[in-house]
N, CA, C and O of each residue as an XYZ file, in Angstrom:
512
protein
N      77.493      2.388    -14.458
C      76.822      3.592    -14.854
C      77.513      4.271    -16.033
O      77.014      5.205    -16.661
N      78.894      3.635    -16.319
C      79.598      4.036    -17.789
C      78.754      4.556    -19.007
O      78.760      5.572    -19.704
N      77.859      3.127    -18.930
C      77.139      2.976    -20.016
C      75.817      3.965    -20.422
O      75.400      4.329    -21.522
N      75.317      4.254    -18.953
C      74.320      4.640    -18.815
C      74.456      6.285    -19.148
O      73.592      7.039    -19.594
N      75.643      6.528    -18.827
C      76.075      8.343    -18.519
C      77.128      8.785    -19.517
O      77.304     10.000    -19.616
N      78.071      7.721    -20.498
C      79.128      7.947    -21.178
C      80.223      8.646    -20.303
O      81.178      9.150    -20.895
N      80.151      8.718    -18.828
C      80.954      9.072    -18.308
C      81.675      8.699    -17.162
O      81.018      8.548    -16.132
N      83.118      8.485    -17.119
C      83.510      7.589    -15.814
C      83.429      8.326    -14.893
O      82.800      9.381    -14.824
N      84.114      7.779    -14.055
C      83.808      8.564    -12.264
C      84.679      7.443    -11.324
O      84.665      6.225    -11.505
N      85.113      7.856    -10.726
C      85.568      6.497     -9.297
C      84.765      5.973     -9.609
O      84.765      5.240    -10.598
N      83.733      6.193     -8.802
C      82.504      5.429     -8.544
C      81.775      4.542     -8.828
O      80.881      3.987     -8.189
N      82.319      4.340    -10.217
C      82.004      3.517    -11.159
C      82.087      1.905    -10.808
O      81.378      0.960    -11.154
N      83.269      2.001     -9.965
C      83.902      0.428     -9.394
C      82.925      0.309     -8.336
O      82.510     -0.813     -8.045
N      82.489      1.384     -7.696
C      81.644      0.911     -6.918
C      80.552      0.091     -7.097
O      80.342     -1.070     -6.747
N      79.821      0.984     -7.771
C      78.374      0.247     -8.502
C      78.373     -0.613     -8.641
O      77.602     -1.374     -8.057
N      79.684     -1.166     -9.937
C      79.576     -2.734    -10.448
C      80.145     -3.589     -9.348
O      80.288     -4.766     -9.678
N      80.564     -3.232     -7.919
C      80.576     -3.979     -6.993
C      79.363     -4.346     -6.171
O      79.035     -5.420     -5.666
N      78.754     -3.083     -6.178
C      77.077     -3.427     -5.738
C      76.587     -4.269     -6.639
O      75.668     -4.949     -6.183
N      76.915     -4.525     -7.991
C      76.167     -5.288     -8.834
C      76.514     -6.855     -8.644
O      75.688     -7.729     -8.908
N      77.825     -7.131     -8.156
C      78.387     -8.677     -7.984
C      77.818     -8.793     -6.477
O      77.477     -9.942     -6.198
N      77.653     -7.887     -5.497
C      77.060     -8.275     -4.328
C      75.341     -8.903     -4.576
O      74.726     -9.886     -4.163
N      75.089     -7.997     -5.273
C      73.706     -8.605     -5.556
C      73.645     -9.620     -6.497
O      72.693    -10.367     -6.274
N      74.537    -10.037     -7.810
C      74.539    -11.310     -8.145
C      74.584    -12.269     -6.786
O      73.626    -12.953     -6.427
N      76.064    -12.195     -5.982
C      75.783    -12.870     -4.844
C      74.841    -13.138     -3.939
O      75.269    -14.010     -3.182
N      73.736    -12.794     -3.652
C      72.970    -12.692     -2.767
C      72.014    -13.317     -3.270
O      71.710    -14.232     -2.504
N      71.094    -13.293     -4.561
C      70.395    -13.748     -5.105
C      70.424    -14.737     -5.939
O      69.458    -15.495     -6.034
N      71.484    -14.881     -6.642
C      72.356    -15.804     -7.339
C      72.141    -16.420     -8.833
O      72.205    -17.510     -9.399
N      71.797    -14.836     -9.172
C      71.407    -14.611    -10.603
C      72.523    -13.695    -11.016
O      73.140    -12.928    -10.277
N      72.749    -13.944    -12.714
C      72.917    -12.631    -13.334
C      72.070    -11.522    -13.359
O      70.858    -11.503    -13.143
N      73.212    -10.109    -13.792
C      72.450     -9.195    -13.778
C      71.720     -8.994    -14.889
O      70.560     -8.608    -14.748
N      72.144     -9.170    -15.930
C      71.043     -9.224    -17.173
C      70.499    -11.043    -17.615
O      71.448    -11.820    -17.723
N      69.263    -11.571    -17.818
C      68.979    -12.783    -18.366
C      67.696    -12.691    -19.013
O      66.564    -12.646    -18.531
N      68.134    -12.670    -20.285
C      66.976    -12.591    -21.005
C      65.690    -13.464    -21.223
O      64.623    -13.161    -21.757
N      66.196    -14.887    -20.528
C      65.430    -16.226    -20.326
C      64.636    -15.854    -19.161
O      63.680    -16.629    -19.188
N      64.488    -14.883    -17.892
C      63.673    -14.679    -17.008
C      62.658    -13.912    -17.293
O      62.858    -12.990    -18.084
N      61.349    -14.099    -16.732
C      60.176    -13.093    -17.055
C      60.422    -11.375    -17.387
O      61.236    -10.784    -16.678
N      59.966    -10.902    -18.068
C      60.312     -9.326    -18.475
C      60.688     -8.649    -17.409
O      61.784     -8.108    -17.263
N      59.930     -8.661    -16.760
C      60.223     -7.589    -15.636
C      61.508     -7.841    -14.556
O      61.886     -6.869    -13.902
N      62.007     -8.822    -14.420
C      62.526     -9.585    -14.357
C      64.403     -9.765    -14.813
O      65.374    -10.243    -14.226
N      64.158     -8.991    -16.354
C      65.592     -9.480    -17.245
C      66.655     -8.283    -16.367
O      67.836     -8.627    -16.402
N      66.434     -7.176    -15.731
C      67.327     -6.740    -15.569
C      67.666     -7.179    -13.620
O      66.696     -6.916    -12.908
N      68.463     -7.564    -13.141
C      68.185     -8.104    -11.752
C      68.819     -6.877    -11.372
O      69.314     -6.895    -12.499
N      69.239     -5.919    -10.910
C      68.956     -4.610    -10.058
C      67.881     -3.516    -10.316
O      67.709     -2.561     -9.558
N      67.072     -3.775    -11.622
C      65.826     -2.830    -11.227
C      64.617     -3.899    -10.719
O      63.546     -3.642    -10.169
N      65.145     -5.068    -11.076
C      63.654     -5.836    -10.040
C      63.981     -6.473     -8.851
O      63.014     -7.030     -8.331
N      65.442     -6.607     -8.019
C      65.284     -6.663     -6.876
C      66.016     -5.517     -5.371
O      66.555     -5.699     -4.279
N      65.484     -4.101     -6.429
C      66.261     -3.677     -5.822
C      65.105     -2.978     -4.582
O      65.397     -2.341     -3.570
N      63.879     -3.330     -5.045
C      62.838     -2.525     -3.676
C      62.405     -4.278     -2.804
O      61.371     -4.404     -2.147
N      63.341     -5.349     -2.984
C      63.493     -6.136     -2.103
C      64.826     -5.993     -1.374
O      64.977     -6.924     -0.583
N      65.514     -5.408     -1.381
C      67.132     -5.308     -0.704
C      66.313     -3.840      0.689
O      66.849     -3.223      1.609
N      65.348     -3.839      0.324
C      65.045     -2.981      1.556
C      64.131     -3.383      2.843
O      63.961     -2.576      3.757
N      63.777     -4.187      2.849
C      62.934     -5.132      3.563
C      62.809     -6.514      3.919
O      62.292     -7.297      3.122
N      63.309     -6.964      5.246
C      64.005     -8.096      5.433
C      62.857     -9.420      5.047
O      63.349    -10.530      4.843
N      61.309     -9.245      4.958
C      60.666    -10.208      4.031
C      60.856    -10.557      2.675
O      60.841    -11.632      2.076
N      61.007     -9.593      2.399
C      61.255     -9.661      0.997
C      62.264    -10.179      0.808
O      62.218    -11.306      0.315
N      63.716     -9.518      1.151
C      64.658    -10.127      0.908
C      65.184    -11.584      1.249
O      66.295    -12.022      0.954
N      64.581    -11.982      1.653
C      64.222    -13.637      2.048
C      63.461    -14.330      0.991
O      63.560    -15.555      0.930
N      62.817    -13.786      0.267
C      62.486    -13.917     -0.921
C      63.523    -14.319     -2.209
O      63.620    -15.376     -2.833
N      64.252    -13.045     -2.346
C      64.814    -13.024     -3.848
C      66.527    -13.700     -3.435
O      67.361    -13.705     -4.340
N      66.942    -14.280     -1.918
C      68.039    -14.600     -1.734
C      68.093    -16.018     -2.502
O      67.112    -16.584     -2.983
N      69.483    -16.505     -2.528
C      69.876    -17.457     -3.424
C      69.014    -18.595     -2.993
O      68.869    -18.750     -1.781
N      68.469    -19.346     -3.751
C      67.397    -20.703     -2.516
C      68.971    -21.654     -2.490
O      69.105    -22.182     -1.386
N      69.817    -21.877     -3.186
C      70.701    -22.838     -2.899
C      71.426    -22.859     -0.992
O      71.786    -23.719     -0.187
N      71.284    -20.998     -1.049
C      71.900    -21.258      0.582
C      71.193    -21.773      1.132
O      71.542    -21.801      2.311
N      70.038    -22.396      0.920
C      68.710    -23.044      1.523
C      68.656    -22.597      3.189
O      68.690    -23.221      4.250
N      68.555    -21.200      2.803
C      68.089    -20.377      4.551
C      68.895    -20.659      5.484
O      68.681    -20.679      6.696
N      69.731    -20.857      4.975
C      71.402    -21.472      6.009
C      72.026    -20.178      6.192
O      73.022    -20.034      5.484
N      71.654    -18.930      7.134
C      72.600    -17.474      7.082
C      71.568    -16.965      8.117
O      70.407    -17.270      8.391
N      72.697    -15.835      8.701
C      71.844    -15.365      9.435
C      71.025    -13.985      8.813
O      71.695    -13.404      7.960
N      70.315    -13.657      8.966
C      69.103    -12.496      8.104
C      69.423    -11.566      8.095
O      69.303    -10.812      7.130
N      70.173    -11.157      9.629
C      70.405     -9.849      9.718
C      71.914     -9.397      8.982
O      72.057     -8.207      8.704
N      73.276    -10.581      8.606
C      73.796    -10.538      8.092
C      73.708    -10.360      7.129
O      74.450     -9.470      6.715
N      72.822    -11.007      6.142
C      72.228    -10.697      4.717
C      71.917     -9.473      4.765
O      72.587     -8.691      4.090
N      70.897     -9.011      5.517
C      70.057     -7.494      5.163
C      71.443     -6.716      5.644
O      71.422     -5.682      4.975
N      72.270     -6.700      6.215
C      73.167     -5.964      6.007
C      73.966     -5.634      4.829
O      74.486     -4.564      4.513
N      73.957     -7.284      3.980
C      74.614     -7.122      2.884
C      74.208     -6.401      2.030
O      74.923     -6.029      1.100
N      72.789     -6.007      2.195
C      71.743     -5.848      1.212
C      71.748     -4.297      1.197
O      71.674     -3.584      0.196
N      71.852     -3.887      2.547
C      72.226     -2.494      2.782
C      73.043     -1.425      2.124
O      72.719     -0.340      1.640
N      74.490     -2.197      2.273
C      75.541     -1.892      1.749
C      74.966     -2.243     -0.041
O      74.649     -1.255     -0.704
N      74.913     -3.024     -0.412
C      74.427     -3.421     -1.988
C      73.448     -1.806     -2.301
O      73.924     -0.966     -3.065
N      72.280     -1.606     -1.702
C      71.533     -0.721     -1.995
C      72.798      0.820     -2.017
O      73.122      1.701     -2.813
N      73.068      0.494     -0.960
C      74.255      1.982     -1.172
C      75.578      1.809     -2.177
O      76.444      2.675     -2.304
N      75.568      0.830     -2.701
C      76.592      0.921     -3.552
C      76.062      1.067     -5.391
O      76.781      1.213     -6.380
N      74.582      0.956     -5.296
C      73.949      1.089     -6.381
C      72.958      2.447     -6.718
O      72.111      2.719     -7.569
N      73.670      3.242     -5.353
C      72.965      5.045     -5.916
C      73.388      5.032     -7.323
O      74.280      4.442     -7.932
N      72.368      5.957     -7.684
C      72.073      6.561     -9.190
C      73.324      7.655     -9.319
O      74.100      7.647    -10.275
N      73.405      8.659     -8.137
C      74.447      9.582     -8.425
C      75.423      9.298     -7.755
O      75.382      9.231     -6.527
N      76.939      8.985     -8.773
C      77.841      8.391     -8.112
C      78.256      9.263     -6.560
O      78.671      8.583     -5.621
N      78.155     10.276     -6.454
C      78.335     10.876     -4.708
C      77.622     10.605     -3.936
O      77.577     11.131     -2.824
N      76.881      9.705     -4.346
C      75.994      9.095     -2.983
C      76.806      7.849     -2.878
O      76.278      7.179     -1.990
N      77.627      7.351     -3.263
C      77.870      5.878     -3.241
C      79.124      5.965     -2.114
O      79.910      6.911     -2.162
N      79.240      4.982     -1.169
C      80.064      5.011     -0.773
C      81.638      4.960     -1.347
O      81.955      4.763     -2.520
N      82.518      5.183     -0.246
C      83.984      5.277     -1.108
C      84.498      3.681     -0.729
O      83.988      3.010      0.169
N      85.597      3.233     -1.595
C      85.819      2.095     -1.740
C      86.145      1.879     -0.033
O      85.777      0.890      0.601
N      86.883      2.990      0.514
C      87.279      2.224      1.972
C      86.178      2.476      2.925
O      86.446      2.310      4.115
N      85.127      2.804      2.641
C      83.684      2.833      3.636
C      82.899      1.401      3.021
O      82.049      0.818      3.694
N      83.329      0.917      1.601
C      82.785     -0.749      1.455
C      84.000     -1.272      2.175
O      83.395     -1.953      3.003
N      84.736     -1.377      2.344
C      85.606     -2.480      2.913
C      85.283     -2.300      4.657
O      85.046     -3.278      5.365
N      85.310     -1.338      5.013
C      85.163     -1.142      6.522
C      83.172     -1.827      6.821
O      82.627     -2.507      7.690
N      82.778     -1.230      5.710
C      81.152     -2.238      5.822
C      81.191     -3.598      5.888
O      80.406     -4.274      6.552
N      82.530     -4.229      4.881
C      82.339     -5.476      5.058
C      83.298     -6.225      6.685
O      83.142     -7.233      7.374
N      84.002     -5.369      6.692
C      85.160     -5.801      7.789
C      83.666     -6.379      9.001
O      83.526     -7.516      9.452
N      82.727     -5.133      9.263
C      82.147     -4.632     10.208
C      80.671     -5.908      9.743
O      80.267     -6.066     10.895
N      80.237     -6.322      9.345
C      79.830     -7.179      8.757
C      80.151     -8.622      8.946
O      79.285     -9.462      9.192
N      81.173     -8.833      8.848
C      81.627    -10.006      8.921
C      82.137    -10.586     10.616
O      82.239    -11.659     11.211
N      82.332     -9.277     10.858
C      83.343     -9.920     12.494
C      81.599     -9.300     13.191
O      81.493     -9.700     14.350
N      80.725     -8.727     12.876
C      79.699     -8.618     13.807
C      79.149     -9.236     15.024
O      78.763     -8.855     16.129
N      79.300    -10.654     14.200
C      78.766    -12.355     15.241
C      79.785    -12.666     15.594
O      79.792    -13.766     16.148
N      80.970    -12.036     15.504
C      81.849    -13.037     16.026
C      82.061    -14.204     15.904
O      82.630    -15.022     16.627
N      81.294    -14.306     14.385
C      81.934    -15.564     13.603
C      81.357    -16.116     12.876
O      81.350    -15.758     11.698
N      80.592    -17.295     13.351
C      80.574    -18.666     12.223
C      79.475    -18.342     11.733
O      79.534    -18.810     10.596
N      78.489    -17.837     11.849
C      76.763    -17.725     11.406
C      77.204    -16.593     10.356
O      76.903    -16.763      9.175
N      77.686    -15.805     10.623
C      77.974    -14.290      9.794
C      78.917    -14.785      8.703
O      78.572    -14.572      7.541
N      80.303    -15.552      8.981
C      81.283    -15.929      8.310
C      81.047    -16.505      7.025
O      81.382    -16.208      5.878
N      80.169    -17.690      7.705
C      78.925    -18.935      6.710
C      78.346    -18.091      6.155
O      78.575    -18.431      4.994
N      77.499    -16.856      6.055
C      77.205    -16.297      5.174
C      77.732    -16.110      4.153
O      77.438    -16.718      3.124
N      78.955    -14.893      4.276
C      79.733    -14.329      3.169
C      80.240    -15.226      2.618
O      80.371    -15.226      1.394
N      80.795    -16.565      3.667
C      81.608    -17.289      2.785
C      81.065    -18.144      1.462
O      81.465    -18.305      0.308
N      80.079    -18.544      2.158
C      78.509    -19.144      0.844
C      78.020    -18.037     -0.209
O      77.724    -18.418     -1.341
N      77.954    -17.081      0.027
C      77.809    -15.813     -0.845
C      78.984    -16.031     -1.790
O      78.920    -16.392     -2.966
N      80.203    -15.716     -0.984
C      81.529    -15.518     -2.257
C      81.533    -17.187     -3.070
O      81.734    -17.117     -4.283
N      81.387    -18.231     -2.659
C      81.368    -19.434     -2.851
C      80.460    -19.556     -4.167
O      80.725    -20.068     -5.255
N      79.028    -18.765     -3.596
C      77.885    -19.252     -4.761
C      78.830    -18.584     -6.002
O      79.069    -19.098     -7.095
N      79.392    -16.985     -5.368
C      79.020    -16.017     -6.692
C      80.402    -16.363     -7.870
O      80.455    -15.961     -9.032
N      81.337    -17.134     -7.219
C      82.529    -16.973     -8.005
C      82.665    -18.497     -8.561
O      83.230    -18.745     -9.626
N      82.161    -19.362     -7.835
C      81.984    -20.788     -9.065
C      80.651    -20.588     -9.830
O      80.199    -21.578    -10.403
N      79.907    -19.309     -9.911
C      79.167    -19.321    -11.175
C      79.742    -18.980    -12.816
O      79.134    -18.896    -13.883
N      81.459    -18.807    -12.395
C      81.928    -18.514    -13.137
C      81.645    -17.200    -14.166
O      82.403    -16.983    -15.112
């Protein structure tokens, strides 16, 4: 939101963490000018799918090829939507994302939830 406001804030780290969660999830960049218009910016076009667990089954990465559990995702998706408020005081604080993800991850008590994130961090960080 630097860019957007000329002005920093904490919060700032937040956002662009909501922004690598949602690269992760979907498994796009956030800007690509090679995708349909509406399209080039990936948090204003999938961000009224991060609210609805059809949808978001939709715009998730197809490589995890539906290998996760849903409700783990739409959680992720949750947290993503709250880390991408417009006014940085709506955004959570860095230790309410970490306690989201702690809480997230140990939910299932393991391997279905784990296999998620871990395929998430997997897709998003060998995209280099």
């Amino acid at each position: 939101m630097y860019i957007a406001t000329g002005h920093f804030c904490v919060k700032n780290d937040i956002y662009s963490f909501g922004v690598v969660l949602l690269e992760t999830l979907t498994g796009l960049q956030v800007i690509d000018q090679k995708r349909l218009k509406e399209k080039h910016n990936l948090v204003e076009w999938a961000h009224p799918s991060l609210e609805r667990r059809k949808k978001l089954k939709k715009i998730m990465d197809p490589r995890l090829e539906q290998n996760y559990p849903l409700e783990g995702a739409f959680k992720c998706a949750a947290l993503t939507l709250r880390c991408l408020e417009n006014l940085p005081k709506d955004r959570p604080s860095s230790e309410e994302v970490i306690r989201s993800l702690e809480q997230i991850y140990s939910a299932n008590k393991g391997a279905d939830l784990k296999k998620l994130l871990t395929q998430i961090w997997n897709h998003g960080s060998s995209r280099g």
